[in-house]
C-alpha positions as CSV (number, residue, x, y, z in Angstrom):
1,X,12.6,83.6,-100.0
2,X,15.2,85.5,-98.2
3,X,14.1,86.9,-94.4
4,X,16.9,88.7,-94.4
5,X,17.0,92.8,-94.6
6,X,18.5,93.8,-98.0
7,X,21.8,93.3,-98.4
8,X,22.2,90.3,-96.0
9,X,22.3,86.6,-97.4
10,X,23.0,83.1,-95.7
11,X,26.3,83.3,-97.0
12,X,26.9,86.2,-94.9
13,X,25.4,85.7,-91.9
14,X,28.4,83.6,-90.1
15,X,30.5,87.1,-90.7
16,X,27.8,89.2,-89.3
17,X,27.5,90.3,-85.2
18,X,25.5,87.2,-84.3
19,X,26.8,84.3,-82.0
20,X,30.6,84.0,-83.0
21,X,31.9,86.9,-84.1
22,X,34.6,88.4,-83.0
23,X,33.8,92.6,-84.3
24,X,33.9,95.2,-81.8
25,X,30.3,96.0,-82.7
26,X,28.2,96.4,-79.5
27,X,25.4,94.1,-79.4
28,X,22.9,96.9,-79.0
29,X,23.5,98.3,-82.3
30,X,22.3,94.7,-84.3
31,X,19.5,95.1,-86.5
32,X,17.2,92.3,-84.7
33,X,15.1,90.2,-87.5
34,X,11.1,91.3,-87.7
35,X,8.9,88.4,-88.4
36,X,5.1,89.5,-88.9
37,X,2.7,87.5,-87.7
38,X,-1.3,87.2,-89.6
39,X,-2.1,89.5,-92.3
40,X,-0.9,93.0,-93.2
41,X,-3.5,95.3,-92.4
42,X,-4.3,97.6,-95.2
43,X,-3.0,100.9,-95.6
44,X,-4.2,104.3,-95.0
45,X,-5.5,105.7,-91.5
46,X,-7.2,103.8,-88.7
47,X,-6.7,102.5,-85.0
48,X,-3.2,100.8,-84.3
49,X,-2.7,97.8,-82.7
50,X,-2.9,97.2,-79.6
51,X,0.5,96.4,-77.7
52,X,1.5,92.8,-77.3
53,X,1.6,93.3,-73.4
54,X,1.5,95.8,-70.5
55,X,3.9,98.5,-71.5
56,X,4.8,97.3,-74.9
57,X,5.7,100.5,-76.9
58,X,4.2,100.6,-80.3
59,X,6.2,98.9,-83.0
60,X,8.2,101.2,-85.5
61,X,6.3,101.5,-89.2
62,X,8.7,100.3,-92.3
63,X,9.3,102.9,-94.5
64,X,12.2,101.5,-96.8
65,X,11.2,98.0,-96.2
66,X,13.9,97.0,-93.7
67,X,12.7,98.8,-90.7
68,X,14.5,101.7,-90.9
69,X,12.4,104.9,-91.3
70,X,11.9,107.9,-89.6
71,X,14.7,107.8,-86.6
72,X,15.8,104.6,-87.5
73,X,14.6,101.3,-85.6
74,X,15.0,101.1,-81.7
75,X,15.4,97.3,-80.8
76,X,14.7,98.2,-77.4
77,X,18.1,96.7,-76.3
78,X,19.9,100.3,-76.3
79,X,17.0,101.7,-73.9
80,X,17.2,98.3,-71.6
81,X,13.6,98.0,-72.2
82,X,12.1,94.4,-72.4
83,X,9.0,93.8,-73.8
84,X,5.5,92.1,-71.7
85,X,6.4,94.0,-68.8
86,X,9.0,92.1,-67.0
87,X,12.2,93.8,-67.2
88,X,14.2,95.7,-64.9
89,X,14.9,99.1,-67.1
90,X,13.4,101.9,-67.2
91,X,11.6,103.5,-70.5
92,X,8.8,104.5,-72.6
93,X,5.9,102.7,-71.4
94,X,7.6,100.8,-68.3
95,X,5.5,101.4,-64.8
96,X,8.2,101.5,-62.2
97,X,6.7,100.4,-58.8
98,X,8.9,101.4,-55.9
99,X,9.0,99.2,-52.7
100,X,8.1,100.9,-49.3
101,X,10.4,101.4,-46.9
102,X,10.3,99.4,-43.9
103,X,8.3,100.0,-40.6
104,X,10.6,100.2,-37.8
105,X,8.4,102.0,-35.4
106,X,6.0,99.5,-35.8
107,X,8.3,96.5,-36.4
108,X,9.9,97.9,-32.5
109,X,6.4,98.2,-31.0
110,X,4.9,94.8,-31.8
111,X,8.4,93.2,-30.9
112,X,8.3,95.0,-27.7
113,X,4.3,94.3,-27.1
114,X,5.2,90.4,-27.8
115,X,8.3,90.2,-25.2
116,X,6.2,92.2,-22.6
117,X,3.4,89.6,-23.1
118,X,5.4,86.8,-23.0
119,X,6.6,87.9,-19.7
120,X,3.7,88.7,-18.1
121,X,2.2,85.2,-19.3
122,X,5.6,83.4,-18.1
123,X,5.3,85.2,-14.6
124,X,1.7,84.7,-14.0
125,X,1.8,80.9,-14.6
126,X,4.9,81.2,-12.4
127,X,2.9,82.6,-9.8
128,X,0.2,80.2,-9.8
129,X,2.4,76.9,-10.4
130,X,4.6,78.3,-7.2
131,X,1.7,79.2,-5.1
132,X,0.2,75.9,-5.7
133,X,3.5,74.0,-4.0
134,X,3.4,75.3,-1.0
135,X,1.8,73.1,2.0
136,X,0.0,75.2,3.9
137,X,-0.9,73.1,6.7
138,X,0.1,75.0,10.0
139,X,-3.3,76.6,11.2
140,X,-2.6,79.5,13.8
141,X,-6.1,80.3,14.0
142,X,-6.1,77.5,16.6
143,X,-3.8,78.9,18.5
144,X,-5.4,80.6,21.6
145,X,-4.6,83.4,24.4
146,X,-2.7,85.4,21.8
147,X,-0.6,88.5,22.5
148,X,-1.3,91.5,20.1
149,X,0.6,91.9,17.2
150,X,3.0,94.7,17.1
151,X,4.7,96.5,14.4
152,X,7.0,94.8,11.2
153,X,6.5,90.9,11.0
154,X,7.6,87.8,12.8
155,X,8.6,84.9,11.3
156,X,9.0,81.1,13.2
157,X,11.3,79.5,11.2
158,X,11.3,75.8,12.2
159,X,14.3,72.7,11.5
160,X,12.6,69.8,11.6
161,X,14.0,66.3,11.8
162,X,11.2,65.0,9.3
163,X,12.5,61.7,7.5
164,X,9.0,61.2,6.1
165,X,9.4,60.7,1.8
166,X,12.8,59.6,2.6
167,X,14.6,56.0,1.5
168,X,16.5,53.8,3.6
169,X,19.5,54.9,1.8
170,X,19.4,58.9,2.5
171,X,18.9,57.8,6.2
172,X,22.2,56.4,5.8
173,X,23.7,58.9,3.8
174,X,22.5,61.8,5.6
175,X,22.9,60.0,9.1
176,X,19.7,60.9,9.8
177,X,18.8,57.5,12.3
178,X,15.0,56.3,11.7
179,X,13.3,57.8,14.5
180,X,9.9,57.8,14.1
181,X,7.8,61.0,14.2
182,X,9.0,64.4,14.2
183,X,11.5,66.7,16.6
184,X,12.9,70.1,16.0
185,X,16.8,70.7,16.1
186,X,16.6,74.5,15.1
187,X,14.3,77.5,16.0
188,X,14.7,80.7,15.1
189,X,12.2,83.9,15.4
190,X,13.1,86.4,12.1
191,X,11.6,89.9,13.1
192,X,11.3,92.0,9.5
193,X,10.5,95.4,9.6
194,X,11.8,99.3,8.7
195,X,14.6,99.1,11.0
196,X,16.1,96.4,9.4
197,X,15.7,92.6,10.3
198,X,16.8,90.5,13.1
199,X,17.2,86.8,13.4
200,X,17.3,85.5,17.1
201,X,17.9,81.7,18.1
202,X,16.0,79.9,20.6
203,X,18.1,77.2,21.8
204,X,16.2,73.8,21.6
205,X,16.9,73.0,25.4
206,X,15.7,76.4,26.6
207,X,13.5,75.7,29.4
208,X,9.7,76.9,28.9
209,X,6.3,76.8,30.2
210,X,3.9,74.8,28.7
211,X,0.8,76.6,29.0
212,X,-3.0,75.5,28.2
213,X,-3.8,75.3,24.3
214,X,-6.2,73.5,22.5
215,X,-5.1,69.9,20.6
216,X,-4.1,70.7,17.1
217,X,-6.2,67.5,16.3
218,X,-8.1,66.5,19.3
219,X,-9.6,70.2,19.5
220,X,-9.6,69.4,22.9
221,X,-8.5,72.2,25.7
222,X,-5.3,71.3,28.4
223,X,-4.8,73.4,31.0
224,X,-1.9,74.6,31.9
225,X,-0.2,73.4,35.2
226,X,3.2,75.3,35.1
227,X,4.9,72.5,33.8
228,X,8.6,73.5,32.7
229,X,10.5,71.2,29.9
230,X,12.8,72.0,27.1
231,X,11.3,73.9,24.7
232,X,11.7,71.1,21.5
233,X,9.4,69.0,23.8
234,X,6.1,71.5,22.8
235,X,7.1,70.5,19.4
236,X,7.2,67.1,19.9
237,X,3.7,67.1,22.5
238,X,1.6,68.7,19.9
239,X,3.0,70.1,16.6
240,X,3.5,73.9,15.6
241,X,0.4,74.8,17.0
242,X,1.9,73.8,20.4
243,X,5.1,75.3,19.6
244,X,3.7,78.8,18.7
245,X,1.6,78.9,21.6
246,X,4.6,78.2,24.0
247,X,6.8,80.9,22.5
248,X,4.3,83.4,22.6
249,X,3.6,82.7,26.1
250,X,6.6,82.6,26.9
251,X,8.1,85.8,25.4
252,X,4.4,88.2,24.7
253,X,5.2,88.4,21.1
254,X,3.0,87.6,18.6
255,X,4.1,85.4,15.5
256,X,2.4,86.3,11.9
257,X,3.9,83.4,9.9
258,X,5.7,79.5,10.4
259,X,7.9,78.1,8.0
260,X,9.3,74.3,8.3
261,X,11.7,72.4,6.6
262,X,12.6,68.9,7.3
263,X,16.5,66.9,6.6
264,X,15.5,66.0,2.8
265,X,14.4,69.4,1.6
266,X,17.0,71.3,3.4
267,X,19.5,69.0,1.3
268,X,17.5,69.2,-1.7
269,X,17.6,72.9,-1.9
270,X,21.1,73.3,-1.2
271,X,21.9,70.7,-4.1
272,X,19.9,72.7,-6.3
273,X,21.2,75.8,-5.8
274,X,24.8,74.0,-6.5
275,X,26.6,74.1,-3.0
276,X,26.5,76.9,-0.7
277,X,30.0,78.6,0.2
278,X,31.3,78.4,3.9
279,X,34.1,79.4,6.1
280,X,34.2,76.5,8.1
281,X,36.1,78.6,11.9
282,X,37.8,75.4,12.9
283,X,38.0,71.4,11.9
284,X,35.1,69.9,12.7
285,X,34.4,65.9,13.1
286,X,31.0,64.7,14.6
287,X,30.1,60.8,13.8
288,X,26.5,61.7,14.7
289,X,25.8,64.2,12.4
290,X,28.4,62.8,9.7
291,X,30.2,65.9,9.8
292,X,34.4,66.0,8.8
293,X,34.9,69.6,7.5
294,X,38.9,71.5,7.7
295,X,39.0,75.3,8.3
296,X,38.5,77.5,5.8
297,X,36.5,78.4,3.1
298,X,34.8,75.4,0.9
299,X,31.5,74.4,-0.3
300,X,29.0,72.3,1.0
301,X,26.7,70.5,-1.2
302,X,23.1,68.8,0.5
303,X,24.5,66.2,2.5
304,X,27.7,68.3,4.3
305,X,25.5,70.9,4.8
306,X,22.9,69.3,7.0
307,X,25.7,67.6,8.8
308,X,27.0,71.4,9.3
309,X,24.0,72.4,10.8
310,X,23.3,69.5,13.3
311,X,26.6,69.6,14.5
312,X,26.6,70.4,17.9
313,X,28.8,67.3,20.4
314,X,32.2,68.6,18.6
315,X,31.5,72.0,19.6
316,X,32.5,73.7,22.7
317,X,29.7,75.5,23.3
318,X,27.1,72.7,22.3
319,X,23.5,74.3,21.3
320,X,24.9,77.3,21.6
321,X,27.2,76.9,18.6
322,X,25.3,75.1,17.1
323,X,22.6,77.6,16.3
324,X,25.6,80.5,15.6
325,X,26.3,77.9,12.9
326,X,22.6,77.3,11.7
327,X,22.0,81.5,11.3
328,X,25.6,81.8,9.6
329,X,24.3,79.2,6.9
330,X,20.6,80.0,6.5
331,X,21.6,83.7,5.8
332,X,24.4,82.4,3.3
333,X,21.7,80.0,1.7
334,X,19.1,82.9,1.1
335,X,22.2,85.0,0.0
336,X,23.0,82.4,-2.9
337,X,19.3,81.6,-3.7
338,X,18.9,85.3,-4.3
339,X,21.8,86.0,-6.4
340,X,21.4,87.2,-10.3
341,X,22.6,83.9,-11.2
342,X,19.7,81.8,-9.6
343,X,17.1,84.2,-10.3
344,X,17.4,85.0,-14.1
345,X,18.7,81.4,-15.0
346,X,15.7,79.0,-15.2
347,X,17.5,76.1,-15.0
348,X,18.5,76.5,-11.3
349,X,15.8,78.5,-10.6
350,X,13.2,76.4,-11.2
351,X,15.0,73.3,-9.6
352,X,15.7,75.6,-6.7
353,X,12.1,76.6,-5.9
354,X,10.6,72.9,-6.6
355,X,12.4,71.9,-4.4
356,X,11.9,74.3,-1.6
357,X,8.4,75.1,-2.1
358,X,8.0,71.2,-1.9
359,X,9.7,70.3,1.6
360,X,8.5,73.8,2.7
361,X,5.3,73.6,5.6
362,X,3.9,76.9,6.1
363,X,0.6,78.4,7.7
364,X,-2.5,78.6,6.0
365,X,-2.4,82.7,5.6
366,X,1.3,82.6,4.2
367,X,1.4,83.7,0.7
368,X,4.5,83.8,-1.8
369,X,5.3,87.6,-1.5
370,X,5.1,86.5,2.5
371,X,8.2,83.9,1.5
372,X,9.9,86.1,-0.8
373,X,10.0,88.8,1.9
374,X,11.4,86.6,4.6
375,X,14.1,85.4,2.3
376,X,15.5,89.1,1.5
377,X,15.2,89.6,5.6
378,X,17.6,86.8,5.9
379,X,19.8,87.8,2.4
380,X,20.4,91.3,4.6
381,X,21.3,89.6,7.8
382,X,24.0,88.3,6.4
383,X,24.7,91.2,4.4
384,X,25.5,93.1,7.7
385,X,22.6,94.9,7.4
386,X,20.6,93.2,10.1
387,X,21.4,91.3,13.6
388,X,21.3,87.9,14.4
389,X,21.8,86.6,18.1
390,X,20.8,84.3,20.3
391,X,18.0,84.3,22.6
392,X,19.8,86.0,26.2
393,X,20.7,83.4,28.4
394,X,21.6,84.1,32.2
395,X,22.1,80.4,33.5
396,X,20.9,77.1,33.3
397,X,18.0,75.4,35.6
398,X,17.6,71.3,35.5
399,X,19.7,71.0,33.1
400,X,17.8,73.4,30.8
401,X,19.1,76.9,29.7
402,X,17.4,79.8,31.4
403,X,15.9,82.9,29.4
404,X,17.2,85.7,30.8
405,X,13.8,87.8,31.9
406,X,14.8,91.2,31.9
407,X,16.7,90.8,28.5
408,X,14.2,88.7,27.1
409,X,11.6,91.6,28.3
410,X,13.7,94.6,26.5
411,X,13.8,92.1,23.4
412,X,10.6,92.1,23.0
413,X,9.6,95.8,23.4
414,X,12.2,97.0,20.6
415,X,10.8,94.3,18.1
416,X,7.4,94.9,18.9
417,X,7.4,98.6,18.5
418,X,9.6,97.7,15.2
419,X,12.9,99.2,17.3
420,X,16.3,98.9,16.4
421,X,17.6,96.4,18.6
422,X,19.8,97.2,21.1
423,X,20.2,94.3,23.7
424,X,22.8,91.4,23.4
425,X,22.4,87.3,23.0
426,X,24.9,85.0,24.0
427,X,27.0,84.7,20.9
């Protein structure tokens, strides 16, 4: 039996628009072979088929046979439509579902809610991981006799020569000597307040009273006797305790906070922050600190730049140069530690505040924001913003420098009623 519409044989089909051929004939307009499938249904009225699929169109009835009654046969192929519901044309039948447009506004606000929260999470643990470093160990409570505390804050910021944690090797490398125990090469007093900051050096041979205190360990009372020595040797007698109680008595200004920092963290934080930039005023070579620096500007990584700040026997001035030298590179130090490139790059600035919150001794009421503070205080000092000096000097007695009373006095006054300071160190 021939399938085949009238007309049409297997002889003919090889010249026909199938696979092959090369007419002109659009594809669209071939007569597509109808195969019916179960029994005829029998004529006259009644309910049509249902469609094969989800916006099948109903099939065309034969009228002539060959499918081409009424309007003619639509293979569907002229309209683009595709039968079961798949295709991608549009027609009789066909539900077109359009996709939404995206959500930017809320795309943007969860995007920003997730950064802000990531922040807030990162600084918090920050915070607490930070806060958790620092050795609080100096208690001022036990200081006694204390002057009242004026306006602004004042900072003791201590130099220790600390070698505890440290090998046999960075002895030698940071000729650093073994000596047992603790001594104090630098002392400065860093005043903070809305007149800008000032950074004063007491000289480590300035002669002092000792006056009575309590034993930082003991608990014990001494008395005072009006005994004079250098002022290191409090340091040395009895710890920061001691050493707060000596400066207080013998200037009448209270101090709020202590921060220490011994050879191997000094080093370590330096390192961290990659060098610190100095112009060196003149050559310098010192066999007990290690130092051998040119003039001019260079930068000193951990190990040059303790021997910079110990320096003192190849400087004409001694201890007196010697703490110009230590304010010149503390303030440079904060000023690096606080620059863009420390602060928003993790990887330094992690590094950087490990490894100064580790070597770092504080008091017990000291508190990050207490730190931060004192850093910016130093950052402006060498900014040109504040004043650094030393403490005013008018001679020397036993070998020990002598405070200059009157100065020393007037000092005090303008920091404590958070003045702008107007008298002169020896610098």
């Amino acid at each position: 039996m021939n399938d085949w519409p009238e007309g049409w044989s297997g002889d003919n089909r090889g010249s026909g628009y199938g696979r092959g051929s090369a007419s002109a004939r659009p594809e669209s307009a071939r007569v597509m072979r109808q195969v019916r499938r179960g029994a005829t249904p029998p004529p006259g009225p009644g309910p049509s088929a249902p469609p094969y699929g989800a916006g099948v169109p109903q099939q065309p009835s034969y009228t002539d046979g060959q499918g081409y009654g009424g309007d003619g046969y639509d293979s569907g192929y002229n309209t683009g439509q595709v039968y079961g519901g798949g295709g991608g044309g549009q027609g009789p039948g066909r539900q077109v579902r359009d996709r939404p447009a995206p959500d930017w506004r809320r795309r943007i606000k969860w995007t920003a809610i997730t950064v802000v929260t990531v922040l807030v999470v990162t600084t918090v643990g920050t915070y607490f991981w930070a806060d958790s470093k620092l050795n609080r160990e100096v208690d001022l409570s036990k200081v006694i006799e204390r002057p009242e505390a004026g306006e602004g804050t004042n900072y003791l910021i201590v130099g220790s020569d600390s070698r505890e944690g440290m090998t046999a090797d960075q002895k030698k490398d940071l000729h650093t000597g073994s000596a047992e125990g603790k001594r104090t090469d630098s002392m400065m007093i860093l005043h903070t307040g809305d007149n800008g900051s000032t950074l004063i050096s007491l000289p480590r041979d300035s002669d002092v009273e000792i006056p009575s205190f309590v034993g930082s360990e003991s608990g014990k009372e001494y008395p005072g006797t009006g005994r004079h020595t250098k002022l290191n040797a409090a340091y040395a007698e009895d710890g920061p305790e001691l050493l707060v109680r000596t400066i207080e008595h013998n200037t009448g200004l209270r101090l709020d906070h202590y921060v220490e920092i011994g050879f191997a963290g000094f080093a370590n934080i330096v390192d961290a922050v990659g060098g610190v930039e100095m112009d060196i005023p003149q050559d310098i070579k010192d066999k007990k600190s290690g130092a051998d620096f040119k003039k001019g500007k260079q930068t000193l990584n951990g190990e040059e730049a303790l021997a910079f700040v110990r320096t003192r026997y190849a400087l004409a001035g001694s201890d007196l140069d010697r703490t110009k030298n230590q304010q010149k590179f503390l303030s440079a130090l904060a000023s690096q530690v606080a620059t863009p490139s420390t602060v928003l790059n993790p990887f330094k600035l992690y590094p950087t505040m490990g490894a100064g919150l580790d070597s770092l001794i504080v008091d017990k009421d000291m508190g990050l924001f207490d730190l931060a503070s004192m850093f910016w205080a130093m950052k402006s000092v060498s900014g040109g913003e504040g004043t650094s000096m030393n403490m005013p000097i008018s001679g020397s007695v036993g070998g020990n420098l002598k405070w200059d009373d009157a100065k020393v006095k007037k000092l005090v006054e303008e920091l404590k009623n958070d003045e702008k300071v107007t008298v002169s160190g020896n610098n």
